[in-house]
C-alpha positions in Angstrom: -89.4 64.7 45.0 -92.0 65.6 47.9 -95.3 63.6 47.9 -98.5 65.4 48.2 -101.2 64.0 51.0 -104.8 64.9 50.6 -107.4 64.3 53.3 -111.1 63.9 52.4 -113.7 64.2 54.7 -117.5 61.9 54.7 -119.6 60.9 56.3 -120.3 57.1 56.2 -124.2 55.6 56.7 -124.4 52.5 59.2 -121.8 52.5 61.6 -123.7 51.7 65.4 -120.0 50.6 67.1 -116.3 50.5 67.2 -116.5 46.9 65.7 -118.0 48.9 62.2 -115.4 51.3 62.4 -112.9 48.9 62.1 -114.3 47.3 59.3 -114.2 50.7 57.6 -111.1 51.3 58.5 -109.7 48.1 57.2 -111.6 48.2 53.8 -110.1 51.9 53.3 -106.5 51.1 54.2 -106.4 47.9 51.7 -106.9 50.8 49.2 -104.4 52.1 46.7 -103.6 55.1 47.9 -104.6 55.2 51.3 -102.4 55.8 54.2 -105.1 56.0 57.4 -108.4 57.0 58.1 -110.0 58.7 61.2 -113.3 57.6 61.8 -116.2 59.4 64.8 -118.5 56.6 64.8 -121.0 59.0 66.8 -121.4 60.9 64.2 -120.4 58.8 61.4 -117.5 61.0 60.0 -114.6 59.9 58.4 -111.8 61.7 57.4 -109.5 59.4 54.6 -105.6 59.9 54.3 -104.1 59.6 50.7 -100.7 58.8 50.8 -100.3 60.8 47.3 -99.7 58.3 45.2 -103.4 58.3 43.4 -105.1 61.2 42.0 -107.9 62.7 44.0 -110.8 61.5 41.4 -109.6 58.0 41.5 -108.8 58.4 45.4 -112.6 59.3 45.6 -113.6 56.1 43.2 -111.3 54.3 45.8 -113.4 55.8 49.0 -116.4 54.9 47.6 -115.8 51.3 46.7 -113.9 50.5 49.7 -117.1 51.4 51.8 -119.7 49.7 49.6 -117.6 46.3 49.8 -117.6 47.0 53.2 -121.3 47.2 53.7 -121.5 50.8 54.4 -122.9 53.7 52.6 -121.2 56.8 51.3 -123.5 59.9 53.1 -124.5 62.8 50.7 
C-alpha cells in the first residue's frame, strides 16, 4: 500500500526571527500527521508536510491548532 503526502501552504501572522520559526516548526511536527514543515520567515509562509496518515480536513484542524498553541496566527 503506497501512502499519500499532501503539502499545504499558509501563511503564519507573527514570526519576526528564526527563533519563531522554530517554535512553529516544533508545534507542527508534534502533530498527528505531520512529517515537516518549510517555513520563509521573511515572508511568513509555511508550507506543512502530511505524512498521509490523516485526512486533509483534520490535517488542516491540526495546522491550525498547532499554530494557535504556539502563539501564532493562521493568515487569511
Amino acid at each position: 500500500m503506497t501512502t499519500s503526502t499532501t503539502i499545504i501552504e499558509l501563511s503564519v501572522e507573527g514570526m519576526t526571527c528564526e527563533g519563531c520559526a522554530t517554535t512553529v516548526r516544533e508545534a507542527l511536527v508534534a502533530a498527528d500527521g505531520i512529517s515537516g514543515a518549510d517555513i520563509d520567515v521573511a515572508t511568513g509562509q509555511v508550507a506543512v508536510h502530511s505524512d498521509g496518515t490523516v485526512p486533509v480536513d483534520d490535517l488542516e484542524f491540526a495546522i491550525d491548532e498547532a499554530v494557535t498553541k504556539a502563539g501564532y496566527t493562521v493568515g487569511a
